[in-house]
C-alpha positions in Angstrom: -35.6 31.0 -15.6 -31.9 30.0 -15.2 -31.0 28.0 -11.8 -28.4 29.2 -9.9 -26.4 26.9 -7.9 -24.1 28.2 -5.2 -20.7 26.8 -5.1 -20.7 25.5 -1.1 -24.0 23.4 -2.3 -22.1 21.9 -5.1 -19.1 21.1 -2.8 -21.5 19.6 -0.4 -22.9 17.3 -3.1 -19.9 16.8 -4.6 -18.6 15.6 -1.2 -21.3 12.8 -1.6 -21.0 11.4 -4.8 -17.1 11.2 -4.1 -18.1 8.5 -1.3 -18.7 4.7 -2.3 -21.4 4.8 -0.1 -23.1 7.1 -2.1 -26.9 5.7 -2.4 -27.0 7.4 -5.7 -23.9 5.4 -7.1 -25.5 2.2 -5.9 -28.5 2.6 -7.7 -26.2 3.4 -10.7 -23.7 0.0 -10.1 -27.0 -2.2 -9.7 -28.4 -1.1 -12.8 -25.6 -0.9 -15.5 -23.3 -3.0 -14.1 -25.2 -6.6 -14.1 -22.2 -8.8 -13.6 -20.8 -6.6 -10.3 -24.9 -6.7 -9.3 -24.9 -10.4 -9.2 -21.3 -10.6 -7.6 -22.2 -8.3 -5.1 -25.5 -10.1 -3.9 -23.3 -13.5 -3.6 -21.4 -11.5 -1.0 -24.5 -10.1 0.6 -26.2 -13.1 1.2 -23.0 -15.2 1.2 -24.5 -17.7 -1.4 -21.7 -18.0 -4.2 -23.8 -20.6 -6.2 -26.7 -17.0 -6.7 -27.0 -17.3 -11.2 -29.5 -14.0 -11.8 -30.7 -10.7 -10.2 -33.3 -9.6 -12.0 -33.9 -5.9 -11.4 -37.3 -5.3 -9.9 -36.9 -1.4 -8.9 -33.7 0.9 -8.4 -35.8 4.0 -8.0 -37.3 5.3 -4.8 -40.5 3.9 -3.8 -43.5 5.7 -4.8 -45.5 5.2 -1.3 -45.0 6.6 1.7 -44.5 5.4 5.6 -45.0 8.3 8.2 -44.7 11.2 5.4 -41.7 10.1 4.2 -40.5 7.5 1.7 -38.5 4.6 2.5 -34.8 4.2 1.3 -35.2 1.8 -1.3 -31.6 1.4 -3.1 -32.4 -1.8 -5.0 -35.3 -4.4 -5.2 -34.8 -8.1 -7.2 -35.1 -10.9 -7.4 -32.9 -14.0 -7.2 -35.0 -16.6 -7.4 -39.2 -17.9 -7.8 -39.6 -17.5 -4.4 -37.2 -14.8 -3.2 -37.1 -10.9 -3.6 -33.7 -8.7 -1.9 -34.1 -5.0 -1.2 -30.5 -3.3 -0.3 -30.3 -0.2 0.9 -27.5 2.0 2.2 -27.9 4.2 5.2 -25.4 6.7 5.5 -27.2 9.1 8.3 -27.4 6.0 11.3 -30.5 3.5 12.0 -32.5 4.7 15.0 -36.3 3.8 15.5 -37.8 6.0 12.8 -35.3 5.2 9.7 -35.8 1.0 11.3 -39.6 1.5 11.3 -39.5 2.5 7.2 -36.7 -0.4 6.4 -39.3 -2.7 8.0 -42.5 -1.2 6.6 -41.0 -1.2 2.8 -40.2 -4.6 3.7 -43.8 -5.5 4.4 -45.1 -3.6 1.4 -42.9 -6.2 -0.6 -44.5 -8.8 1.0 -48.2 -7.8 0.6 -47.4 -6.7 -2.7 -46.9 -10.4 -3.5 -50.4 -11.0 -1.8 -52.5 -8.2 -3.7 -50.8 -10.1 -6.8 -53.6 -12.8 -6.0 -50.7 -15.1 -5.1 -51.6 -17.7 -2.2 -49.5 -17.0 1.1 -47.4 -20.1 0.7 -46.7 -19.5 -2.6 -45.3 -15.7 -1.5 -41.7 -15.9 -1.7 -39.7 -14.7 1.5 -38.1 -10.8 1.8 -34.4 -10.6 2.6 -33.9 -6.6 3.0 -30.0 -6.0 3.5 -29.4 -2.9 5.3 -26.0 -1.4 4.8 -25.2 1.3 8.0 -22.1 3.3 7.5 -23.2 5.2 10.6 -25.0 5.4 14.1 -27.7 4.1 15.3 -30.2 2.1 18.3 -28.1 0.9 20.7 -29.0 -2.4 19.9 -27.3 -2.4 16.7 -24.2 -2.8 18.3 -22.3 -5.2 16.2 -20.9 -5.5 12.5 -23.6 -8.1 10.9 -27.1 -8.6 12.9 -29.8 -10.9 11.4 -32.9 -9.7 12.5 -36.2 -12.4 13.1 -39.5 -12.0 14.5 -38.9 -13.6 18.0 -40.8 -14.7 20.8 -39.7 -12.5 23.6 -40.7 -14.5 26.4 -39.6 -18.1 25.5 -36.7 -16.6 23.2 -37.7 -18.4 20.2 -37.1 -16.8 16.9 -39.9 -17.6 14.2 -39.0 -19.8 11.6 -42.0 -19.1 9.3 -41.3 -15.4 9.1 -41.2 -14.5 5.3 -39.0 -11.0 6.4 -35.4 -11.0 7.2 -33.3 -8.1 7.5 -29.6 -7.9 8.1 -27.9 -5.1 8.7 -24.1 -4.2 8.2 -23.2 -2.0 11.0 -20.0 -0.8 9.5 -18.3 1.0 11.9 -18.1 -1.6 14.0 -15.7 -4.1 11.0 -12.6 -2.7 12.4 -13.5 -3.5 16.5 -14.9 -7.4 14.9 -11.9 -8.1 12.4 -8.2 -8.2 12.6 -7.3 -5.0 10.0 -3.7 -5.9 10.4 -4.9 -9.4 8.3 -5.7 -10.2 5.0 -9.7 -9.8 5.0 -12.9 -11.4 3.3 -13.9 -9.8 0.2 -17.3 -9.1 1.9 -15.6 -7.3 4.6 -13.2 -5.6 1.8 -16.2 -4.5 0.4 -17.6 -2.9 3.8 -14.2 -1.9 4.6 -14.7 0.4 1.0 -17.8 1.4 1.9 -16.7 3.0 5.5 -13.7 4.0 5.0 -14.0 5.0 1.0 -10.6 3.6 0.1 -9.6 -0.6 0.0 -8.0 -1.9 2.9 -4.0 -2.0 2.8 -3.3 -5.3 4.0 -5.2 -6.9 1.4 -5.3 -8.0 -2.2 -8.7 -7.0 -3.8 -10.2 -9.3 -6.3 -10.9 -8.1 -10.1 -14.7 -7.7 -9.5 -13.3 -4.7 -6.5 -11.4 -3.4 -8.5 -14.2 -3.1 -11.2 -16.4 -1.3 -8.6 -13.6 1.0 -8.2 -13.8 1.5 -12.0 -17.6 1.4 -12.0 -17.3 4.7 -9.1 -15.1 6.4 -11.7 -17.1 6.6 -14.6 -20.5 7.4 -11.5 -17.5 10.6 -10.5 -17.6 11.4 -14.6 -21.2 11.5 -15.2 -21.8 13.4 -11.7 -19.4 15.6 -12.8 -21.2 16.7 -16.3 -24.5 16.7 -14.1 -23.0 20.1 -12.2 -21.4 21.2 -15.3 -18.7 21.4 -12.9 -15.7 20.1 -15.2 -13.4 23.6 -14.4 -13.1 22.5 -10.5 -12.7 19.5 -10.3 -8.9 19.8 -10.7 -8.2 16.2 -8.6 -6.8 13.5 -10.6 -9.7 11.1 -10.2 -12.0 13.5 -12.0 -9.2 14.1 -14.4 -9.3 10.8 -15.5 -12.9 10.5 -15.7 -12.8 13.6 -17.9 -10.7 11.4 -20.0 -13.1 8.3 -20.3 -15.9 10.7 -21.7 -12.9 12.9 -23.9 -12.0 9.3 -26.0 -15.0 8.5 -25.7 -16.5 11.2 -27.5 -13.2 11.2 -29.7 -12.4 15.1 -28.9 -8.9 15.6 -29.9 -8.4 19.0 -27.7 -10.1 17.6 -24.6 -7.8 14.3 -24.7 -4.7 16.7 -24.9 -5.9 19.5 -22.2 -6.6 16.4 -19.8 -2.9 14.9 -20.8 -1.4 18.5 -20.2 -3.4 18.6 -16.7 -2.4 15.4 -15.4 1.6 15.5 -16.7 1.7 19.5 -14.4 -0.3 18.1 -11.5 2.2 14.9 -11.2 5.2 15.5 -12.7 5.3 18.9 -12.2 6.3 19.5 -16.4 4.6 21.5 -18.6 4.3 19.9 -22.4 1.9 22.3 -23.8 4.0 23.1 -26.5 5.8 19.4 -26.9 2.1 18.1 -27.4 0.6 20.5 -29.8 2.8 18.6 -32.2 1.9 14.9 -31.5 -1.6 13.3 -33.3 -4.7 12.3 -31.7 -3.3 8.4 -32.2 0.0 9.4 -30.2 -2.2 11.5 -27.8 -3.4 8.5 -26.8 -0.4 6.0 -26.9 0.9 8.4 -23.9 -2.4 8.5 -22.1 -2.4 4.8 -22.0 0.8 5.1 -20.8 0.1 7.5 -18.0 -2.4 5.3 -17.3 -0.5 2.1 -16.5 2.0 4.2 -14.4 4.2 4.5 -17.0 7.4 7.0 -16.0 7.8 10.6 -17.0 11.0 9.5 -19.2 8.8 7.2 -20.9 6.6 9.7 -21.6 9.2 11.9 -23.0 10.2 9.3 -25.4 7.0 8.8 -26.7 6.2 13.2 -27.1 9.7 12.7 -29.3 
């Protein structure tokens, strides 16, 4: 029976994936991109001297807390004794949604237990929680590292094996000075919130490869709709482009040129670019690319 999906359901979801704070893309960066994975978790747990993630899980957990299953982004682990589970919340952290992050994070804990391992060979559980909305009032600042504490005597636990830290994201711009040059872990946030990098500041290569990375995510979202004909932005354009070369299509290289030469420059080639070869096709694309000029172009079509 043929599935018919309506067009306002695909906007929706396409409205989703376009976000870098799409769950769906990070499960897709942590798993084929291992060198951003490991650059990213440095950031996260601010430990530059981190050498290996090794994947444990980026799929969504299999039991259930309360009828529903936790978020569960991405679970590794960084070393003998230590396991990280990051998730990314992008509809707030109130009591239910906290209940689950803390729940999965014991279920990572006993799992280590049912393993037959002793309990002070169990390795602690950092879960890193990434909020790009609301949520309790108590999560009122832009990073909060969460302990068990004694309430009374205001002692936090040190033997706790669970930590959780949570990036309350909307709160970066009231806790940092936007109009200065910013940490590449709040860059990173800043992308996350506010899908685009911040202005006043120089992003490192490994950014700019997550930027990349979220391109070729756009691309293969994209195919998943079979929804190539509408998406007529220049971002999915030039994802169209990535999966034309690399597929070697001759036509779809040159209908993507043609598209992106009338949407900036306002010049139709059509007939200029019928003439030039595949190799010269992509000469110009490369070109286009690098922000090469519209004369330059020219020159090149001959």
């Amino acid at each position: 029976m043929e599935v018919i999906i309506s067009d306002n359901f695909i906007q929706k979801e396409l409205a989703k994936i376009m976000r870098f704070s799409d769950d769906r893309f990070m499960k897709y960066l942590f798993k084929f991109y291992p060198d951003l994975r490991l650059y990213l978790c440095q950031l996260l747990l601010d430990d530059p001297t981190l050498e290996y993630v090794d994947i444990q899980n980026v799929e969504r957990a299999t039991k259930k807390y309360k009828g529903k299953f936790p978020i569960n982004d991405f679970v590794g682990r960084i070393s003998e004794d230590c396991i990280i589970n990051i998730e990314v919340q992008n509809n707030g952290v109130y009591e239910e949604e906290y209940d689950r992050f803390r729940a999965y994070g014991m279920f990572l804990l006993t799992e280590q237990y049912t393993a037959g391992d002793e309990y002070q060979s169990v390795g602690k559980v950092i879960q890193i929680i990434i909020n790009t909305s609301g949520g309790l009032e108590t999560l009122n600042h832009y990073k909060q590292h969460l302990e068990v504490m004694d309430m009374k005597y205001r002692q936090v636990i040190k033997e706790d094996k669970l930590t959780t830290i949570i990036y309350n994201t909307k709160y970066l711009q009231e806790e940092r000075d936007m109009a200065k040059e910013l940490s590449e872990l709040d860059q990173f946030m800043y992308l996350m919130h506010n899908n685009e990098l911040h202005s006043y500041s120089k992003p490192s290569k490994k950014l700019q490869q997550i930027k990349e990375a979220h391109a070729m995510y756009l691309a293969s979202e994209a195919e998943r709709f079979g929804y190539y004909k509408e998406l007529v932005d220049e971002v999915y354009d030039r994802q169209k482009l990535s999966r034309a070369k690399r597929e070697g299509r001759y036509n779809g290289k040159k209908n993507v040129l043609q598209r992106l030469l009338l949407n900036k420059y306002k010049v139709n080639l059509d007939k200029e670019l019928a003439e030039c070869t595949e190799q010269r096709i992509d000469d110009i694309l490369e070109v286009y690319l690098n922000n090469g000029t519209l004369e330059e172009i020219k020159r090149m079509i001959g």
